[in-house]
C-alpha positions as semicolon CSV with decimal commas, in nm:
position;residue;x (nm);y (nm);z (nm)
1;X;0,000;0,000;0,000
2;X;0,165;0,302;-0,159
3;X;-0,122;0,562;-0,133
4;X;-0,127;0,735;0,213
5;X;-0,382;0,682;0,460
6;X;-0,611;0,946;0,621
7;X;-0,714;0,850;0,952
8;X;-0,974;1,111;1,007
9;X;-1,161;1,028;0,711
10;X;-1,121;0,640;0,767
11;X;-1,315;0,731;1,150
12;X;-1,523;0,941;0,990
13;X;-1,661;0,610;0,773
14;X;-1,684;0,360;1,134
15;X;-2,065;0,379;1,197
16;X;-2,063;0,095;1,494
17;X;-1,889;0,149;1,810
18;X;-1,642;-0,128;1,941
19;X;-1,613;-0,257;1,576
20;X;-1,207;-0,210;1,473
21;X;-1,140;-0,193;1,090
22;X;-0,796;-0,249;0,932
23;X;-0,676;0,016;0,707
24;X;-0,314;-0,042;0,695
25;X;-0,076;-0,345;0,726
26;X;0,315;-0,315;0,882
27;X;0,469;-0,641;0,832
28;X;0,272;-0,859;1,081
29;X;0,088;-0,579;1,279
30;X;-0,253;-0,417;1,101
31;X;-0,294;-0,086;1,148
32;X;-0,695;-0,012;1,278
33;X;-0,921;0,235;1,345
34;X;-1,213;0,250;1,567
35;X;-1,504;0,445;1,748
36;X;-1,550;0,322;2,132
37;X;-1,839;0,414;2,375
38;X;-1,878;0,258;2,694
39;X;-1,673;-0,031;2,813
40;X;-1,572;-0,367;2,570
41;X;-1,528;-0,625;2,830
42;X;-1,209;-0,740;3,064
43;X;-0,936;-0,969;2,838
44;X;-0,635;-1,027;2,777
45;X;-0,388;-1,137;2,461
46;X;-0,164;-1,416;2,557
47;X;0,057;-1,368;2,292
48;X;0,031;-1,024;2,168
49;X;0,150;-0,640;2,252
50;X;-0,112;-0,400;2,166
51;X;-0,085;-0,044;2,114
52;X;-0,412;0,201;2,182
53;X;-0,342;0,612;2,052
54;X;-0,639;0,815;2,117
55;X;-0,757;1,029;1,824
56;X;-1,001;1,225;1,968
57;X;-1,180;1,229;2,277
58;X;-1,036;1,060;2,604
59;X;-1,029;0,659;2,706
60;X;-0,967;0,469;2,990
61;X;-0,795;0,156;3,068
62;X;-0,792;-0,057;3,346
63;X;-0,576;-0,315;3,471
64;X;-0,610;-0,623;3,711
65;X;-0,561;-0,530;4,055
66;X;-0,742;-0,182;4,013
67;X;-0,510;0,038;3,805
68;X;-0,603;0,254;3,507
69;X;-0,419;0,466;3,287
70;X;-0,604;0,769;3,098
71;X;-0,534;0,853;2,767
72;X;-0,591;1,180;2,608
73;X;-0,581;1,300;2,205
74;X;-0,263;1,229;2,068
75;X;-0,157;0,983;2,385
76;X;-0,128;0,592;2,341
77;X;-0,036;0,349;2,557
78;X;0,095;-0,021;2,484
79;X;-0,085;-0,300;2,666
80;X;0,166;-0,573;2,719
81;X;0,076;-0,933;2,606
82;X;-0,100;-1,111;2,905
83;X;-0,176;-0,815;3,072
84;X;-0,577;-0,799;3,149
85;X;-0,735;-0,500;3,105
86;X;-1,058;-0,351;2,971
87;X;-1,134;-0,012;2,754
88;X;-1,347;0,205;2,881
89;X;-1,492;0,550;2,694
90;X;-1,740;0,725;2,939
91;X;-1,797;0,953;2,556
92;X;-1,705;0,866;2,214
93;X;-1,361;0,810;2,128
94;X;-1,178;0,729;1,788
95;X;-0,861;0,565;1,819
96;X;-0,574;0,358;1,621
97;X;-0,469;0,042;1,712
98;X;-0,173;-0,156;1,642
99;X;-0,205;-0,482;1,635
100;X;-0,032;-0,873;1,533
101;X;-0,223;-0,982;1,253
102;X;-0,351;-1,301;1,478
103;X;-0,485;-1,069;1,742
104;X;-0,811;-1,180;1,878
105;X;-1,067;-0,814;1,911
106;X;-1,138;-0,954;2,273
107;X;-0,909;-1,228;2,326
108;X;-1,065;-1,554;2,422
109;X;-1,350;-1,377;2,588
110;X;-1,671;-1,369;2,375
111;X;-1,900;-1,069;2,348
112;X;-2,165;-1,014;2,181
113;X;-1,937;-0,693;2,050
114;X;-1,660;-0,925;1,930
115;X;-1,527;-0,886;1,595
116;X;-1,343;-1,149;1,433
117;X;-1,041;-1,056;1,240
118;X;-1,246;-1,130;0,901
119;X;-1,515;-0,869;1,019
120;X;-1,217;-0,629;1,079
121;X;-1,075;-0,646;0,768
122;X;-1,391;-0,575;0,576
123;X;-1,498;-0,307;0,412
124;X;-1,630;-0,046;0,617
């Protein structure tokens, strides 16, 4: 992928909250976008890093053991592989996400807002 990549617009095309879709690939990490409001669900990725930069608006992430980082526009924050934790926007927030290619949307926890990677990769 040679052309370049607006990330605004691509947010501006998510309609469903909680729903990532890929629009970039770096090596084996996919490059996502997505609109969150309200909390996804406590998980963890056993064998991935993954990277959360707010776009606009402000999320929150907590950790096992009652911890929680805040992110602001232009912050991100890399959840370590293992680590359970669980998103949390209290109002809409667009972010990017970094991800391995064979990251799970909510690890092995199922939701009725999981996404399979197939459903990510669609066209929005």
């Amino acid at each position: 992928m040679m052309d370049p990549v607006n990330l605004l617009k691509a947010l501006d095309k998510v309609t469903e909250h909680w729903s990532p879709k890929v629009v970039g690939r770096v090596n084996d990490q996919y490059v996502k976008v997505a609109k969150l409001l309200g909390e996804l669900a406590w998980h963890r990725h056993d064998a991935e890093d993954e990277l959360f930069q707010v776009v606009r608006g402000r999320l929150r992430i907590q950790f096992e053991g009652a911890r929680e980082t805040v992110l602001n526009e232009g912050d991100f924050c890399v959840v370590p592989k293992g680590v359970l934790h669980n998103p949390v926007a209290d109002e809409e927030c667009w972010i990017v996400l970094i991800e391995t290619v064979t990251t799970k949307h909510t690890g092995d926890v199922q939701t009725p807002r999981t996404k399979t990677i197939e459903q990510q990769r669609a066209e929005s």
